[in-house]
C-alpha positions as CSV (number, residue, x, y, z in Angstrom):
1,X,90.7,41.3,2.3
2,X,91.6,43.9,5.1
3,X,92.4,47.1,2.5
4,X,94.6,49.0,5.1
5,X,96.5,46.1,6.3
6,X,97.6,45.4,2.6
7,X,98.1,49.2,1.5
8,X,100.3,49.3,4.7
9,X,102.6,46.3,3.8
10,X,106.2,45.7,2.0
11,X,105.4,44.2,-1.1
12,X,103.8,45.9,-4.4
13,X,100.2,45.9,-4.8
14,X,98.5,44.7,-8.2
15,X,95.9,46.5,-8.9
16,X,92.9,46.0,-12.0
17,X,93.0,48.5,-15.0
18,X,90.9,50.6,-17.1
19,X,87.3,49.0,-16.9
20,X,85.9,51.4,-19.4
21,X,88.0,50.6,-22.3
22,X,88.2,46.7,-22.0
23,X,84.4,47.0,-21.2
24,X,84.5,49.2,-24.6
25,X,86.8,46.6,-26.5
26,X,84.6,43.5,-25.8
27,X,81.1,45.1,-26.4
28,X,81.9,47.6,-29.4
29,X,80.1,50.2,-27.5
30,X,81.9,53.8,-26.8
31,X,79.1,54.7,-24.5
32,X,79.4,54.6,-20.3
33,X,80.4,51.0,-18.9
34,X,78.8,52.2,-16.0
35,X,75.1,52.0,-17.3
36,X,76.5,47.9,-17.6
37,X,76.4,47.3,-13.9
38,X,72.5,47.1,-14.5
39,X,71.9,46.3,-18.3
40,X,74.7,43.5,-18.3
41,X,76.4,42.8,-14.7
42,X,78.1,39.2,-15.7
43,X,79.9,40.5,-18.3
44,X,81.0,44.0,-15.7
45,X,81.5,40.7,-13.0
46,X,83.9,38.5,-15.7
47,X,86.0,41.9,-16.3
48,X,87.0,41.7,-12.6
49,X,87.2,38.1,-12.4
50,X,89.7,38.5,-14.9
51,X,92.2,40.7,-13.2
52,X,91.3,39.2,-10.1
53,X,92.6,36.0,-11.9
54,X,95.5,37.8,-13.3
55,X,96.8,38.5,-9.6
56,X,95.0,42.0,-9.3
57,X,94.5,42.3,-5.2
58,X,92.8,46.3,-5.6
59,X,89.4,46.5,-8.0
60,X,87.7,49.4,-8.4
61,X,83.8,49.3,-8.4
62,X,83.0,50.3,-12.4
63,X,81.4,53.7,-11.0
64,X,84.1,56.1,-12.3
65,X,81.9,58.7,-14.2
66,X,78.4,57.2,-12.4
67,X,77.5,61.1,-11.0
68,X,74.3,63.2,-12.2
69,X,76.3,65.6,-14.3
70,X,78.1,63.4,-16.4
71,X,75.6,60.9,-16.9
72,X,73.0,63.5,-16.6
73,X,70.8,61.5,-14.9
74,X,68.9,62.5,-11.0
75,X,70.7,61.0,-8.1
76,X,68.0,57.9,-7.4
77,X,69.6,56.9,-11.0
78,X,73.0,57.2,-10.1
79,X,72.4,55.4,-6.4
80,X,71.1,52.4,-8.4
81,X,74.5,52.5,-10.5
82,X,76.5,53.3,-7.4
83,X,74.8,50.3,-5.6
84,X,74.7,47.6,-8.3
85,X,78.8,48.8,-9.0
86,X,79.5,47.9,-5.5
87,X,77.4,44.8,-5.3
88,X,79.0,43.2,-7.9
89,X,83.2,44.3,-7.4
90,X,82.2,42.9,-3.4
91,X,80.7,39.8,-4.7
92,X,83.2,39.2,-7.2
93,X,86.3,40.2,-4.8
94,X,85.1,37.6,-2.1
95,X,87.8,37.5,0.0
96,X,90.3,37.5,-2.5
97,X,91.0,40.9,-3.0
98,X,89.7,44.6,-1.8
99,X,87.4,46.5,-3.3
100,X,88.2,50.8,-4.0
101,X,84.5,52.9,-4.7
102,X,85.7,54.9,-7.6
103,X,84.3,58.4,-7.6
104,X,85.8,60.3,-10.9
105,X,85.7,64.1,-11.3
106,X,82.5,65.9,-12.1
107,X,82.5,68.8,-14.7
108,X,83.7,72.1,-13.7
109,X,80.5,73.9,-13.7
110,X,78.7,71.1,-10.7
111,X,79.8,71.9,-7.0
112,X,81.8,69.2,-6.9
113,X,82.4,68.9,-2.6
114,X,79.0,68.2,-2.2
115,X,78.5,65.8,-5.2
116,X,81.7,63.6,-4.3
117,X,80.7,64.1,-0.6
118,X,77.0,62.8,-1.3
119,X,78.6,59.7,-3.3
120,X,81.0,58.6,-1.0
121,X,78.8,58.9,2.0
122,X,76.9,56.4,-0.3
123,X,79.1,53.6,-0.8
124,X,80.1,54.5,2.7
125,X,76.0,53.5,3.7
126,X,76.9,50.2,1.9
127,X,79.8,49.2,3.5
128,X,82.6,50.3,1.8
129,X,85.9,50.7,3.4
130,X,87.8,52.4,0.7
131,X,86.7,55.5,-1.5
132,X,89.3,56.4,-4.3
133,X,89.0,59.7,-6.3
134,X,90.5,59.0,-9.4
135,X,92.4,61.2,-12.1
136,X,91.4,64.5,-10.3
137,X,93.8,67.6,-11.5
138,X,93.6,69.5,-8.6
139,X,93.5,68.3,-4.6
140,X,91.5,71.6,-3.9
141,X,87.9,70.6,-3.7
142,X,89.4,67.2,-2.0
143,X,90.8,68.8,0.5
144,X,87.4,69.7,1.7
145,X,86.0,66.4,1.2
146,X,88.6,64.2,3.4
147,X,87.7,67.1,6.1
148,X,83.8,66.3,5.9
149,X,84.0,63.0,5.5
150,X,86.8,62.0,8.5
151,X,84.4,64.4,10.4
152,X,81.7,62.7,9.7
153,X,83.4,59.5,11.5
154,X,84.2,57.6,8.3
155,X,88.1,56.1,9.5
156,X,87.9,53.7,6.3
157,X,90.8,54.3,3.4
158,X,90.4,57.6,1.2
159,X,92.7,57.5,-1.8
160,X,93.0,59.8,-4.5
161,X,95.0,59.8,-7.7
162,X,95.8,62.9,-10.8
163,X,96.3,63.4,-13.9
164,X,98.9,65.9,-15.5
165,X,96.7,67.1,-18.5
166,X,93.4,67.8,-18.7
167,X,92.8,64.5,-21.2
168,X,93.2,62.1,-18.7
169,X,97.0,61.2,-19.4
């Protein structure tokens, strides 16, 4: 599915929802769905079957907190749960619906531009032509990504989306 030509269309767009807390609800476990995408990928690839099945046309690669900080784990880690996010939201999606690389914020104290630049220019190595920052409070240090990564010749989608208060809501 061609990402800009439906973002740039009439009609709504359904998108999937929170990965982390059905993930959470159907295993019992509070801890990082992202660590799934390698321990247990068919149950990560159902949850987007599902809201593919439900009419969702937008998922988002279960990556959201996969960075070194909060995980604390090095980067090679964090490429392999990058990688194996994107490999299974692409194989589920088909051509059936797009797939968004979600890149959530890092904690205050990492430099976040070159963290959510290194990330991006990832999934943008594996193909991706959509990155989506999700529930950032500030558009300050994205500013400064868009800039490096545009000038670095990526023309794909960048989306970004915020939240209000600092707990997510």
């Amino acid at each position: 599915m061609r990402i800009r030509e439906l973002l740039t269309g009439k009609k709504p767009i359904l998108t999937d929802g929170a990965m982390g807390t059905w993930y959470a609800e159907q295993t019992g476990e509070s801890s990082f769905s992202e660590y799934a995408n390698l321990t247990d990928p068919q149950r990560i690839l159902a949850i987007h079957r599902s809201y593919i099945d439900a009419g969702a046309q937008l998922i988002r690669t279960n990556t959201f907190s996969a960075n070194p900080f909060t995980l604390q784990l090095g980067w090679t880690k964090v490429e392999e749960l990058l990688a194996a996010g994107y490999r299974i939201a692409k194989e589920v999606a088909g051509i059936e619906a797009g797939v968004l690389c979600s890149i959530g914020p890092v904690p205050a104290e990492a430099d976040g531009v070159s963290t959510y630049v290194r990330m991006a220019r990832y999934f943008i190595s594996l193909g991706a032509e959509a990155i989506l920052f999700e529930t950032f409070d500030s558009s300050h240090d994205l500013l400064q990504v868009i800039k490096e990564l545009r000038s670095g010749g990526f023309e794909g989608v960048i989306g970004t989306t915020f939240a209000v208060m600092p707990d997510g809501f």
